[in-house]
Phi, psi and omega in degrees: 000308152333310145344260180307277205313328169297330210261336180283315181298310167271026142260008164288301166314261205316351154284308158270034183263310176307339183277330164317304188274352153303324184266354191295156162244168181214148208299003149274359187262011184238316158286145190224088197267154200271324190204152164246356171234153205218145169230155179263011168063221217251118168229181192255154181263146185111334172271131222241149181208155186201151170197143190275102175289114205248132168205178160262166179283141169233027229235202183190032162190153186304124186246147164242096176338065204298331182210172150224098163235139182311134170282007202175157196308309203313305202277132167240069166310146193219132199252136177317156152279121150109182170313152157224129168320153181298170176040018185248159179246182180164194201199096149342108174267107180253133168291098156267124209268023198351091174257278203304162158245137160144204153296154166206135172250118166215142184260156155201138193259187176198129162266097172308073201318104202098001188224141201301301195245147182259179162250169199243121167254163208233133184214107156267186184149196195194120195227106169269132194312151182319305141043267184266326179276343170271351192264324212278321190278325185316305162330291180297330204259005169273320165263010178046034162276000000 
């Protein structure tokens, strides 16, 4: 008898821990971002870059942003303030200061307010010593890439 009720109890648990996670919302189904990954290509190292991750309300109600956070110092993200209207648009500005060289892959997530999973946007590239980055343009403006 022991037996079936532990055996009755935990599959009463394991319905509902699936049912919970069925019900998670998730910050695309309120946000519509034109992309999520950006890559800034071959950038100098010491020059600081940024770009706008553009995206819209796709909600049937005003979202508000709660966080942008960084995976690491080098990024600095600047997140809109206050509501964004249904159907309006606006943009996560991410910053990467390129102090180190070499590649870099760095996230940021963004948290929506009310809603369970955030989505993670993306920034790549490659940061070369000055150098390496003036024979690179040299390079480029010589074959008219």
């Amino acid at each position: 008898m022991k037996k079936l009720f532990l055996f009755a109890s935990a599959i009463v648990l394991s319905v509902g821990v699936f049912a919970q996670g069925a019900q998670q919302k998730k910050a695309e189904d309120a946000v519509k971002f034109k992309e999520l990954t950006y890559d800034f290509g071959k950038i100098k190292q010491g020059s600081p870059v940024s770009h706008d991750f553009a995206f819209t309300n796709i909600s049937n109600k005003p979202v508000i942003i709660e966080s942008a956070i960084p995976g690491c110092g080098c990024t600095t993200p600047v997140k809109p303030e206050g509501a964004i209207q249904q159907g309006k648009d606006d943009k996560i500005t991410a910053g990467f200061n390129a102090a180190a060289q070499g590649p870099f892959n760095k996230n940021i997530t963004v948290k929506v307010a009310g809603i369970d999973l955030p989505v993670v946007l993306h920034i790549t590239g490659e940061v070369l010593t000055p150098d390496a980055y003036a024979k690179y343009e040299a390079a480029k403006n010589k074959t008219g890439r």
